[in-house]
N, CA, C and O atoms as a GROMACS GRO file, in nm:
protein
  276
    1UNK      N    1   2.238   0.670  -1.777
    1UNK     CA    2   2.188   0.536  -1.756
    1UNK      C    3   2.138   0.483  -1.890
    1UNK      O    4   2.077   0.556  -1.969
    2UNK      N    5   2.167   0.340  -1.916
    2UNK     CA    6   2.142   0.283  -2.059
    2UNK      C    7   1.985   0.255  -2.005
    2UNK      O    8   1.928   0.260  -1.896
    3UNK      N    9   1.942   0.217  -2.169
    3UNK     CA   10   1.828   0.168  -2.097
    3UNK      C   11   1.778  -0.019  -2.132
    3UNK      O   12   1.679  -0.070  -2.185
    4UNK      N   13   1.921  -0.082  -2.064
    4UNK     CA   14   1.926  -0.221  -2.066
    4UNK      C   15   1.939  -0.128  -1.881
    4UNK      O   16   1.832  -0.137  -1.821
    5UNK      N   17   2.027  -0.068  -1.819
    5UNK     CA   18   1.977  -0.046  -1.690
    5UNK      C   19   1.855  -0.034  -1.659
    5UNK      O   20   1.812  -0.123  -1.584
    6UNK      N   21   1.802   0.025  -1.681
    6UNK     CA   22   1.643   0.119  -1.680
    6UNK      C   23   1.552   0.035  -1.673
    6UNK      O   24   1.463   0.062  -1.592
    7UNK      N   25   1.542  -0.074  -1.741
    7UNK     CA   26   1.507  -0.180  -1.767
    7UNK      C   27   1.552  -0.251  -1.631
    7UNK      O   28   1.474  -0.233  -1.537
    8UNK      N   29   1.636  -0.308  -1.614
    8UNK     CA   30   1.685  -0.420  -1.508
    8UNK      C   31   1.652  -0.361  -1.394
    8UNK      O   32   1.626  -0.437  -1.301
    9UNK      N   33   1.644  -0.209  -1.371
    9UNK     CA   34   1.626  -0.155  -1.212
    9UNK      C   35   1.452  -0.148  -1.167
    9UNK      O   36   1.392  -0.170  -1.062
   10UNK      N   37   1.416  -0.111  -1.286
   10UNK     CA   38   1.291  -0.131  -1.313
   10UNK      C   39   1.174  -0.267  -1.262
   10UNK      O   40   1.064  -0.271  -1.207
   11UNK      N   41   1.267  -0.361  -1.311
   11UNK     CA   42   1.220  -0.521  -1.330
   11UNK      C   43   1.246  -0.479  -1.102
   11UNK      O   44   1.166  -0.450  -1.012
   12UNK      N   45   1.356  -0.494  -1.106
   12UNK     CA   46   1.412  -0.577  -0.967
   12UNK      C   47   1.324  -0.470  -0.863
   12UNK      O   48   1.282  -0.529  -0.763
   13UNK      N   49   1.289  -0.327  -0.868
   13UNK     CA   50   1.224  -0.249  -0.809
   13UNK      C   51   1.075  -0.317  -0.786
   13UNK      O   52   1.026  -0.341  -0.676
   14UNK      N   53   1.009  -0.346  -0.930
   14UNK     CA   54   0.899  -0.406  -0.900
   14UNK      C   55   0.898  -0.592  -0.796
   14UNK      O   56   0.823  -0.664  -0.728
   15UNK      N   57   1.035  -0.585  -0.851
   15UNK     CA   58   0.960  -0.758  -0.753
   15UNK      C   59   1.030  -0.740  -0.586
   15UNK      O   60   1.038  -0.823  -0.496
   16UNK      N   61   1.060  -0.644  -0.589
   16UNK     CA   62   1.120  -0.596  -0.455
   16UNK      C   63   0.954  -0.517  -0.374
   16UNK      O   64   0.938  -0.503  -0.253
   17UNK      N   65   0.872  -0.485  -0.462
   17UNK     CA   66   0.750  -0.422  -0.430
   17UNK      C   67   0.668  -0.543  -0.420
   17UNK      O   68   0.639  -0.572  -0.304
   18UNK      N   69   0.638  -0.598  -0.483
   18UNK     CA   70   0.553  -0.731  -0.486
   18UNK      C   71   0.593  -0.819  -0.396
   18UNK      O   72   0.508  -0.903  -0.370
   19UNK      N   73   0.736  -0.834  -0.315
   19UNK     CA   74   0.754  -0.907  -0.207
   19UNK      C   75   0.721  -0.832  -0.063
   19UNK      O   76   0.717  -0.888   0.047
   20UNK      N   77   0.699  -0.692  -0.090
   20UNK     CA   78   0.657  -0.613   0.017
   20UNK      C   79   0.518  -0.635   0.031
   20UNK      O   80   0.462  -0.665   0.136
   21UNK      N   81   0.454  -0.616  -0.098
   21UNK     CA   82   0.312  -0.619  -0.073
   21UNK      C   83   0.207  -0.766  -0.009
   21UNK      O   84   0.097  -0.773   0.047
   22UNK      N   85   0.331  -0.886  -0.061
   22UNK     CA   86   0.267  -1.017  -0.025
   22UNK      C   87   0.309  -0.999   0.102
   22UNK      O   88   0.205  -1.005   0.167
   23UNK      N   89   0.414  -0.977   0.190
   23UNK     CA   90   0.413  -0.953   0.357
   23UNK      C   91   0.313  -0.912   0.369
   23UNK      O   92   0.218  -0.976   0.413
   24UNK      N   93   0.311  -0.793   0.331
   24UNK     CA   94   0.177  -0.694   0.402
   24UNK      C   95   0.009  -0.753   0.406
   24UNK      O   96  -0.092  -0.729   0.472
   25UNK      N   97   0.052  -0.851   0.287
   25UNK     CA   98  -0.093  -0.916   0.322
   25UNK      C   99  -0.117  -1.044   0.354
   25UNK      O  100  -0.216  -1.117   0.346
   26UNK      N  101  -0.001  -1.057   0.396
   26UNK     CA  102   0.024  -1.242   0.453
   26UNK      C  103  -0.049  -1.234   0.646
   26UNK      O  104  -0.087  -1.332   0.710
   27UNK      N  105  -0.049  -1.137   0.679
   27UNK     CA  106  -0.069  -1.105   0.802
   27UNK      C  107  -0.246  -1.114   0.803
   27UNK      O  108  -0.309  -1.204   0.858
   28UNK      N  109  -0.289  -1.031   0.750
   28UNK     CA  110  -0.442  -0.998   0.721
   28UNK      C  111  -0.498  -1.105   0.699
   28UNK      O  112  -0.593  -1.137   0.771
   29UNK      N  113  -0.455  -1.194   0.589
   29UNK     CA  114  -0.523  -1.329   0.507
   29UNK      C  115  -0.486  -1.472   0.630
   29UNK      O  116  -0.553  -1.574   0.642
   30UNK      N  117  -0.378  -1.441   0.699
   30UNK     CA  118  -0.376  -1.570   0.817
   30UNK      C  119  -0.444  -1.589   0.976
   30UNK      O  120  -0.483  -1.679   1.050
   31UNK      N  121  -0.428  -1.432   0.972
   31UNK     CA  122  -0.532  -1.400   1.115
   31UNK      C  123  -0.657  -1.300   1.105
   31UNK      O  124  -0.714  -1.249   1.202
   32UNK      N  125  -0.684  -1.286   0.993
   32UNK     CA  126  -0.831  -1.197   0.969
   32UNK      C  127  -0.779  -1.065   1.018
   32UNK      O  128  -0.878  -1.000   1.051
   33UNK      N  129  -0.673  -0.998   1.036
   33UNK     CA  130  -0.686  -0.850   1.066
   33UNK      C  131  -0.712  -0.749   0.947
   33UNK      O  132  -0.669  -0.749   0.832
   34UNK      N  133  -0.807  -0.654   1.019
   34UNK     CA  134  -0.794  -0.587   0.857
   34UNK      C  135  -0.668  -0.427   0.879
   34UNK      O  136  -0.566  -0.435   0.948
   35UNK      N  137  -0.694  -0.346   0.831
   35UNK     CA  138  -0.598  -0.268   0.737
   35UNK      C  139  -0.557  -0.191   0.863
   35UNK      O  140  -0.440  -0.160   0.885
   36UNK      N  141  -0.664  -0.159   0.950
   36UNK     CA  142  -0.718  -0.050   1.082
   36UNK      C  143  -0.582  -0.127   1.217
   36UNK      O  144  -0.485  -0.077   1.273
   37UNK      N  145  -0.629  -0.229   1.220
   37UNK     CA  146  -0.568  -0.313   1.302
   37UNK      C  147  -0.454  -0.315   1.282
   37UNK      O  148  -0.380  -0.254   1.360
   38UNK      N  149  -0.400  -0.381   1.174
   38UNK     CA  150  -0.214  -0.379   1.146
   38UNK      C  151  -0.153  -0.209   1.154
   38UNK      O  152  -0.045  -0.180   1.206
   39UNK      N  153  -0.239  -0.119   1.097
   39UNK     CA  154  -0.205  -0.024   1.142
   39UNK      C  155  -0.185   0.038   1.267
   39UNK      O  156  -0.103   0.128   1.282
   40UNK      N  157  -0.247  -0.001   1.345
   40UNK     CA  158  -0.211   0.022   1.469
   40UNK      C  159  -0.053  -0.013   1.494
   40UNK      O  160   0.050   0.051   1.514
   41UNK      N  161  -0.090  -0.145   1.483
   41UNK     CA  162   0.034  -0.204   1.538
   41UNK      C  163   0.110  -0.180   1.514
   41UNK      O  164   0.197  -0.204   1.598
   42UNK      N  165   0.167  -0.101   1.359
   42UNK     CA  166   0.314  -0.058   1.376
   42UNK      C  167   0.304   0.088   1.412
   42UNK      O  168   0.407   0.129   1.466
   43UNK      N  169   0.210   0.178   1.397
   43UNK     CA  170   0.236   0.302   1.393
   43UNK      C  171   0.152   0.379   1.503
   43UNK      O  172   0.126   0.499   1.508
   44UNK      N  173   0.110   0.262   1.600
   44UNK     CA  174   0.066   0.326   1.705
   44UNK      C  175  -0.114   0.358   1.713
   44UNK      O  176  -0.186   0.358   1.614
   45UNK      N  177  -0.156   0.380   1.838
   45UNK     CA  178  -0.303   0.476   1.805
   45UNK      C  179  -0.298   0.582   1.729
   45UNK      O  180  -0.372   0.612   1.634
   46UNK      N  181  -0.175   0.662   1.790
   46UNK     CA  182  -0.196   0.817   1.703
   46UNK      C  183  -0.155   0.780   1.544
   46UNK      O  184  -0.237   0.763   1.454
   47UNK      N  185  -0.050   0.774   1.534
   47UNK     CA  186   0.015   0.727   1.423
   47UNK      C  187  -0.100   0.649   1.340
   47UNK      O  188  -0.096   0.710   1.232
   48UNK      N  189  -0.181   0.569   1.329
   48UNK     CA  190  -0.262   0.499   1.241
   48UNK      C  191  -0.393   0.601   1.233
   48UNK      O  192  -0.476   0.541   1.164
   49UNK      N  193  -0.426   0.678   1.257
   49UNK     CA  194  -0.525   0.773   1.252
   49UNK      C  195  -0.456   0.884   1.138
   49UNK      O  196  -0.524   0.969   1.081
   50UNK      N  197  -0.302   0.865   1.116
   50UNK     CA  198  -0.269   0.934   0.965
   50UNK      C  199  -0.294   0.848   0.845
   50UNK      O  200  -0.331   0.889   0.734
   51UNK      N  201  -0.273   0.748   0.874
   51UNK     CA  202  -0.317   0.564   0.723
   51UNK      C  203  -0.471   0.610   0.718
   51UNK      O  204  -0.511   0.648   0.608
   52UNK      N  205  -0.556   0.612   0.819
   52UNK     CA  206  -0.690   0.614   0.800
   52UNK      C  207  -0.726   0.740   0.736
   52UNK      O  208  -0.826   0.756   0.666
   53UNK      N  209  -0.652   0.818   0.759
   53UNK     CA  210  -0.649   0.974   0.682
   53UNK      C  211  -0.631   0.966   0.542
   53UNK      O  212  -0.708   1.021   0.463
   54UNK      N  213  -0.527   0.894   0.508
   54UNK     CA  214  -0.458   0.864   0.367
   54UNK      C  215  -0.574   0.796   0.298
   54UNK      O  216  -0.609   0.838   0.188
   55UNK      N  217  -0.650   0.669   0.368
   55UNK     CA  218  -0.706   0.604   0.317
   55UNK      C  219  -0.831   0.632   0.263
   55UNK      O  220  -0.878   0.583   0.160
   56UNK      N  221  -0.879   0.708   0.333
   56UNK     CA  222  -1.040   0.781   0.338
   56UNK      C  223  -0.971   0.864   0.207
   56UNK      O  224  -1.009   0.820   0.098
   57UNK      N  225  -0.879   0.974   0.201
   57UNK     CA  226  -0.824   1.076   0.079
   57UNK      C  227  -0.822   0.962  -0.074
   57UNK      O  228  -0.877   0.972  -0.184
   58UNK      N  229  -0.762   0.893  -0.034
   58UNK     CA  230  -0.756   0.801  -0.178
   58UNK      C  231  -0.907   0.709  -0.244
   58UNK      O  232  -0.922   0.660  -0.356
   59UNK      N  233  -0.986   0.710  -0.146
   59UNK     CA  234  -1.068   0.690  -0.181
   59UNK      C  235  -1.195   0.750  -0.188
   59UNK      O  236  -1.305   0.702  -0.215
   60UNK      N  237  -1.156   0.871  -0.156
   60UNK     CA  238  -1.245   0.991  -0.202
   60UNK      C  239  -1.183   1.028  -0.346
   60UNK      O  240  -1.268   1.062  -0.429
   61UNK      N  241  -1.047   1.028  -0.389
   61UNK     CA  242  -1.023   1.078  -0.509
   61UNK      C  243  -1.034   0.980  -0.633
   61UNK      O  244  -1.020   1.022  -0.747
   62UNK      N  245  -1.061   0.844  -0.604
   62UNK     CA  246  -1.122   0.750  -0.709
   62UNK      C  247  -1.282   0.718  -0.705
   62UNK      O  248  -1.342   0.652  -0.790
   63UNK      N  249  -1.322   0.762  -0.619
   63UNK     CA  250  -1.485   0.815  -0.625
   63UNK      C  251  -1.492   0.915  -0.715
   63UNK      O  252  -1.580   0.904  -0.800
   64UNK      N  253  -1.414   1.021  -0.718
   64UNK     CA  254  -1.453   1.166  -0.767
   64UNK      C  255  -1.398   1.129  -0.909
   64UNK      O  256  -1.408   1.218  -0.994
   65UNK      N  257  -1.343   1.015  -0.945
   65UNK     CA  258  -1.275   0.985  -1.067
   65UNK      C  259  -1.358   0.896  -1.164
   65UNK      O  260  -1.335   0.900  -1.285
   66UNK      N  261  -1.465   0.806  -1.105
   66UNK     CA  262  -1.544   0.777  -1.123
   66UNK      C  263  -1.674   0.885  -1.137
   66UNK      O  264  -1.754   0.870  -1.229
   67UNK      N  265  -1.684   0.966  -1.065
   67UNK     CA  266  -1.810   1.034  -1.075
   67UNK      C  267  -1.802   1.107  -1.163
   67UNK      O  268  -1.909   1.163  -1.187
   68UNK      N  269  -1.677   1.151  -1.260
   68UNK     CA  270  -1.693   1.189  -1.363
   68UNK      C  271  -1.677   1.178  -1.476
   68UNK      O  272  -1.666   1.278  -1.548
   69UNK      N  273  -1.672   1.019  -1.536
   69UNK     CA  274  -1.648   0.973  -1.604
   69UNK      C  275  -1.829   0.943  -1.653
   69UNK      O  276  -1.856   0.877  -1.753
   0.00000   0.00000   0.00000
């Protein structure tokens, strides 16, 4: 792969992410749901009790990233 590819897959990956991420928060910002809630809805009761898992982990590991700085 050149890296005039690398480059171009790069570019189109990120605005392919940034159109995911404005969905994801077009929902929250028009009807007040927060993170708990939409989670449900696609992935179920059980299923959103793994996001809340993820979520609590990631923000225990930028606490601990902070706490030692």
């Amino acid at each position: 792969m050149t890296v005039k590819a690398s480059i171009l897959v790069f570019f189109f990956a990120n605005l392919l992410l940034a159109f995911v991420i404005v969905l994801n928060s077009r929902a929250a910002s028009m009807y007040g749901l927060g993170f708990s809630v939409l989670s449900r809805v696609t992935f179920g009761i059980y299923g959103s009790y793994f996001q809340i898992i993820l979520l609590i982990w990631e923000f225990s590991l930028q606490y601990g990233k902070r706490g030692l700085t």
